[in-house]
BAMARFI-763514 format. One record per residue (C-alpha): x, y, z; residue number from 1; residue in one letter. Coordinates in steps of 0.001 Angstrom, whole numbers, plus 500000, padded with zeros to 6 digits. Last residue first. Example, Ala and Ser with C-alpha at 12.3 -4.5 7.8 and 13.67 -1.06 7.14 Angstrom:
<keros>
513670:498940:507140:2:s
512300:495500:507800:1:a
</keros>
This chain:
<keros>
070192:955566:780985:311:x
068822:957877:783801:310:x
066622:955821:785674:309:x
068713:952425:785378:308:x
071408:954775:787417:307:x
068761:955476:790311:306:x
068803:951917:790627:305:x
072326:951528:790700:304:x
072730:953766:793313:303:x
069868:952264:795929:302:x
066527:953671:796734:301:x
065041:954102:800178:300:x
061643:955755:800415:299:x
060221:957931:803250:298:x
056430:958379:802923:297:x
055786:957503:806803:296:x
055639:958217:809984:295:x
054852:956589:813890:294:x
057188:954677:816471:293:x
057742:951303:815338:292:x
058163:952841:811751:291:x
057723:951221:808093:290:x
060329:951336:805569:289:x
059195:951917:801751:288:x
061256:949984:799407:287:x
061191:952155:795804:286:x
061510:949822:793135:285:x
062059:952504:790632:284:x
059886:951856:786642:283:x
056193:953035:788054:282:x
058120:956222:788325:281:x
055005:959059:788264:280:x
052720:956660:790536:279:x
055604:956278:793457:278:x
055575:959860:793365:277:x
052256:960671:793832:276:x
051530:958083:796181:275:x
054179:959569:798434:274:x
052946:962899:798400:273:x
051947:962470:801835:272:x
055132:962542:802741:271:x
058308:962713:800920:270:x
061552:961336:802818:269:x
064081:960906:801470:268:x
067155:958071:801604:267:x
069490:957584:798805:266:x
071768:954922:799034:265:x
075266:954392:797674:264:x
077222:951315:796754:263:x
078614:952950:793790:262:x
078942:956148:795031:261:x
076465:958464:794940:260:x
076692:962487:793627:259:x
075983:961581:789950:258:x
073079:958953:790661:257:x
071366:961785:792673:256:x
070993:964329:789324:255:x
067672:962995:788122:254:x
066268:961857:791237:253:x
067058:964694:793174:252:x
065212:966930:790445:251:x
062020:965111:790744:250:x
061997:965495:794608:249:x
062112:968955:794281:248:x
058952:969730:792436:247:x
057582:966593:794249:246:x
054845:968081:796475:245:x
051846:967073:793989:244:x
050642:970993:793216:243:x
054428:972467:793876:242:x
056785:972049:796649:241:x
055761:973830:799851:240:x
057374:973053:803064:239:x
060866:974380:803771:238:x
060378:977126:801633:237:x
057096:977846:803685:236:x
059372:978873:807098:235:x
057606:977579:809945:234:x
054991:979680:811634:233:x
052473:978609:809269:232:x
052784:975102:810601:231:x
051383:975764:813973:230:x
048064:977129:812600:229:x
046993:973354:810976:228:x
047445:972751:807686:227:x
045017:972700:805557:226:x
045709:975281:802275:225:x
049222:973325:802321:224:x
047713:970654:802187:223:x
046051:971031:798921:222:x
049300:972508:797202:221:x
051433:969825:798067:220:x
053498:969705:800777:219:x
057445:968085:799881:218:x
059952:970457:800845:217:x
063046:968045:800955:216:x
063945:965690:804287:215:x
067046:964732:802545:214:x
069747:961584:803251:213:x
072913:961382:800610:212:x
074437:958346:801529:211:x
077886:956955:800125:210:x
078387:960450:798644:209:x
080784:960931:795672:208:x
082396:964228:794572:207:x
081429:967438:795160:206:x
078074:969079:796258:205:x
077628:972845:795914:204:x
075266:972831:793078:203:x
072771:969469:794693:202:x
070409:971234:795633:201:x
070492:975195:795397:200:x
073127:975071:797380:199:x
074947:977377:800632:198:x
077218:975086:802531:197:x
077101:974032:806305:196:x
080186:971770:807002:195:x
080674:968855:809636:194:x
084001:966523:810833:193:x
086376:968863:811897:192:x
083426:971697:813233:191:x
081700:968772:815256:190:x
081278:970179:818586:189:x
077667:969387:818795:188:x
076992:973175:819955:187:x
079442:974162:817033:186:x
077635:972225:814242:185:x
073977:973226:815683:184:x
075433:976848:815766:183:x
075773:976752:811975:182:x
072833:974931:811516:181:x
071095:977498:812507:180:x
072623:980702:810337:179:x
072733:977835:807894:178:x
068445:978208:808094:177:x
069218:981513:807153:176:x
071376:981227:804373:175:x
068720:978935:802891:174:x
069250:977190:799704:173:x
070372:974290:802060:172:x
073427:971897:802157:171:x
074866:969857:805324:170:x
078141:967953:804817:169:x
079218:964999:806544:168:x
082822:963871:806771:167:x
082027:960222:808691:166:x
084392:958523:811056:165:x
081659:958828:814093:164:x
079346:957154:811992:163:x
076020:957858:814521:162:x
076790:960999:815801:161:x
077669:962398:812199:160:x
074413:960782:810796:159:x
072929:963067:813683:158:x
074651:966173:812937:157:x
073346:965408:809134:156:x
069839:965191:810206:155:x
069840:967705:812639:154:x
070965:970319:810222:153:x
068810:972642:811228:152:x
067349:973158:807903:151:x
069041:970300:806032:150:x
068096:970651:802514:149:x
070196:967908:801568:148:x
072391:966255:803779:147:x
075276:964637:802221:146:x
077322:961716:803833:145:x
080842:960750:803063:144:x
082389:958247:804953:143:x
079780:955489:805196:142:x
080637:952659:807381:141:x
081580:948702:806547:140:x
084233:949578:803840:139:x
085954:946611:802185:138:x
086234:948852:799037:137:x
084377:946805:796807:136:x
082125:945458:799358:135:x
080483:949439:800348:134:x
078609:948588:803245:133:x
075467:947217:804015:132:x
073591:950171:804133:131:x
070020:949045:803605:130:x
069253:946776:806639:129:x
070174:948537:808567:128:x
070412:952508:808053:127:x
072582:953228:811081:126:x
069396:951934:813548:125:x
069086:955292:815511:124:x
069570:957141:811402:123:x
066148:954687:810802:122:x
064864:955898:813345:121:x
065724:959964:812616:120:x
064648:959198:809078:119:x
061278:959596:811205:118:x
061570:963188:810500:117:x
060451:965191:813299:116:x
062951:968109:813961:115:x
061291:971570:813741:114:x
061642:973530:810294:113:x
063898:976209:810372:112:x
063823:980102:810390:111:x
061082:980080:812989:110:x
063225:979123:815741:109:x
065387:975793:816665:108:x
068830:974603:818435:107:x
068957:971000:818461:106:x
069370:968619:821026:105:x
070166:964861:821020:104:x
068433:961571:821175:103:x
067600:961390:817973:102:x
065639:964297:817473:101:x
065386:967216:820317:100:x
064215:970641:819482:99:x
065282:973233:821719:98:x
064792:976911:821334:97:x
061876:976758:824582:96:x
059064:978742:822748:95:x
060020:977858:819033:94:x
060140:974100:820464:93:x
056445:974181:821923:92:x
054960:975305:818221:91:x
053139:979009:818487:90:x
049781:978808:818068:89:x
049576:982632:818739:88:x
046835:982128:821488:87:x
047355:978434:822820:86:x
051044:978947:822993:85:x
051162:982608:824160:84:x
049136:981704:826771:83:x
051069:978615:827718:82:x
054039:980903:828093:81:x
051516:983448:830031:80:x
050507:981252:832757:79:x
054229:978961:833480:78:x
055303:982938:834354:77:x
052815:983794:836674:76:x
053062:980503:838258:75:x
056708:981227:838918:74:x
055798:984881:840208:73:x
053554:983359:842434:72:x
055870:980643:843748:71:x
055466:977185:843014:70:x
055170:974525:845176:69:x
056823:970997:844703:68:x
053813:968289:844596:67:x
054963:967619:841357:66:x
058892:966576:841943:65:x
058214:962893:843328:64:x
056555:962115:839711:63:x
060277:962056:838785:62:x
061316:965345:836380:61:x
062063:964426:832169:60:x
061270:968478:831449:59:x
064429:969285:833162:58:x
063811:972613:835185:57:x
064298:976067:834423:56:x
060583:977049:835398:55:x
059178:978180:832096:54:x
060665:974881:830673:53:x
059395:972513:832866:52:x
055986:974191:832718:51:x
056335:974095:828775:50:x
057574:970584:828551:49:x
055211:969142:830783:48:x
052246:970394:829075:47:x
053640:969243:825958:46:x
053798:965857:826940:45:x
050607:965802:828526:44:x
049095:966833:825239:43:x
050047:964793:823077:42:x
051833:964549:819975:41:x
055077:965458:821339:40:x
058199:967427:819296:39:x
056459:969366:816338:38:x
053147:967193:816261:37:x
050834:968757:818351:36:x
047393:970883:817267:35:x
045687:973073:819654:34:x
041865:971998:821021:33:x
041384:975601:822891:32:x
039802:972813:825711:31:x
042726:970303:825247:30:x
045167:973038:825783:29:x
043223:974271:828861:28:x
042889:971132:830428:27:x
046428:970330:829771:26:x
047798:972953:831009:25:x
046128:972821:834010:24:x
047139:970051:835039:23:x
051166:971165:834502:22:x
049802:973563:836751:21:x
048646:971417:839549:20:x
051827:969255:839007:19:x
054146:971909:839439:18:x
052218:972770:842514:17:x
050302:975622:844370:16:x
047397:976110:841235:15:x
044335:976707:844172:14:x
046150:979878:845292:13:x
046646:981190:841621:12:x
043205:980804:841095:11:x
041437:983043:844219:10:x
044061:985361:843493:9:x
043109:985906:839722:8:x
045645:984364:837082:7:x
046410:986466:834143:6:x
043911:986263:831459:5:x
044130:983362:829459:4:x
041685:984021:826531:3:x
040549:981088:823994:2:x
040076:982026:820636:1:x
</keros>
């Protein structure tokens, strides 16, 4: 494993700038070859976002800003976050607290999963083409929405941003990852409008949803044994779901139809274990979107479908 030591005094005098260390960075991530994916998937980006962070500065600085010089005790301190990044393989958001999805930020630490989900395009684009509205009711926005197994609860918080007449609710099995959500709610300012619930699924839910959105546990067994070091530092309830990854997702489809309304959609995302599931219900017409900006193994189903399931 690569070792940072701290910087000599021949070093630190070569790395005077932002831009010199946020160099550096990068050479030495790409040289202890570390893994990105929670947040960038690159190394610049993350390079960046550390130095920005270690120096209380935006990470989204003009080019003008890297030839500002650093002070010793500044470079000291941009030297041992990126240690501890390359050496504990510790993902970039559990070292700054901020994860950002959607456009807006979201408190984050090992008791949650980091934000990624590309549900989060589809949320950007308010579910179009899918949600059309519910006709009988004349009813062009959703005004229920359930997030299940929310984690952070970015998800939800985000559905809540984009219908701004919405009553969302966020449910987890976690009382920890609530603990999270929790502040996301009150950092978002949306304690009239958004509620964190304990459930094991779908037992705290009431009533009728006209989108129930989920971003389950869905790693089967054989990648869990390969995933990279940063994922291990994420909670493993949040990941792991049984030898194909669809222990939980075979439960949501046989109680979802109950919770939607008739117009409703169900939206989760699965994976890599989406050829697994679309194998073991040859009978759903799952539509599987694709993404301008990377993911997959999210399906779409509507209510009605999900009702031909269970008759």
């Amino acid at each position: 494993m690569t070792d940072l030591p701290l910087l000599a005094d021949e070093a630190a005098a070569e790395l005077r700038t932002l831009g010199d260390m946020i160099r550096w960075t990068v050479s030495r991530m790409n040289e202890a070859d570390i893994y990105f994916g929670h947040g960038t998937d690159n190394p610049w980006d993350e390079a960046r976002l550390l130095v920005t962070h270690a120096l209380n500065l935006a990470w989204d600085l003009a080019p003008e800003w890297h030839t500002a010089r650093l002070t010793r005790l500044e470079r000291e301190a941009v030297l041992e976050l990126v240690k501890i990044r390359i050496e504990q393989r510790i993902p970039a958001p559990y070292l700054t607290g901020v994860a950002w999805f959607c456009g807006l930020p979201f408190v984050v630490d090992e008791r949650v999963l980091i934000p990624r989900s590309p549900i989060g395009q589809m949320i950007e684009q308010r579910f179009a083409p899918w949600w059309q509205g519910s006709l009988a009711q004349g009813q062009p926005d959703p005004r229920r929405i359930l997030d299940l197994c929310t984690g952070s609860g970015c998800i939800g918080i985000a559905c809540a941003d984009a219908f701004p007449q919405a009553q969302v609710e966020l449910l987890d099995i976690s009382f920890a990852a609530l603990e999270v959500a929790d502040e996301n709610i009150q950092r978002h300012q949306l304690q009239d409008r958004v509620v964190a619930l304990q459930s094991d699924l779908f037992s705290a839910a009431s009533g009728r949803y006209d989108l129930i959105v989920s971003n389950p546990p869905y790693v089967d067994a054989d990648d869990m044994n390969s995933l990279p070091d940063e994922y291990h530092h994420e909670p493993e309830l949040a990941l792991a779901a049984g030898d194909d990854g669809l222990d939980l997702v075979r439960i949501m489809l046989a109680q979802a139809a109950d919770y939607l309304t008739d117009d409703g959609l169900l939206v989760v995302e699965v994976g890599n274990s989406w050829p697994a599931l679309a194998a073991a219900y040859p009978q759903l017409p799952f539509i599987w979107p694709e993404f301008e900006r990377g993911g997959h193994g999210v399906f779409v189903l509507q209510a009605r479908d999900l009702r031909l399931l269970n008759n």
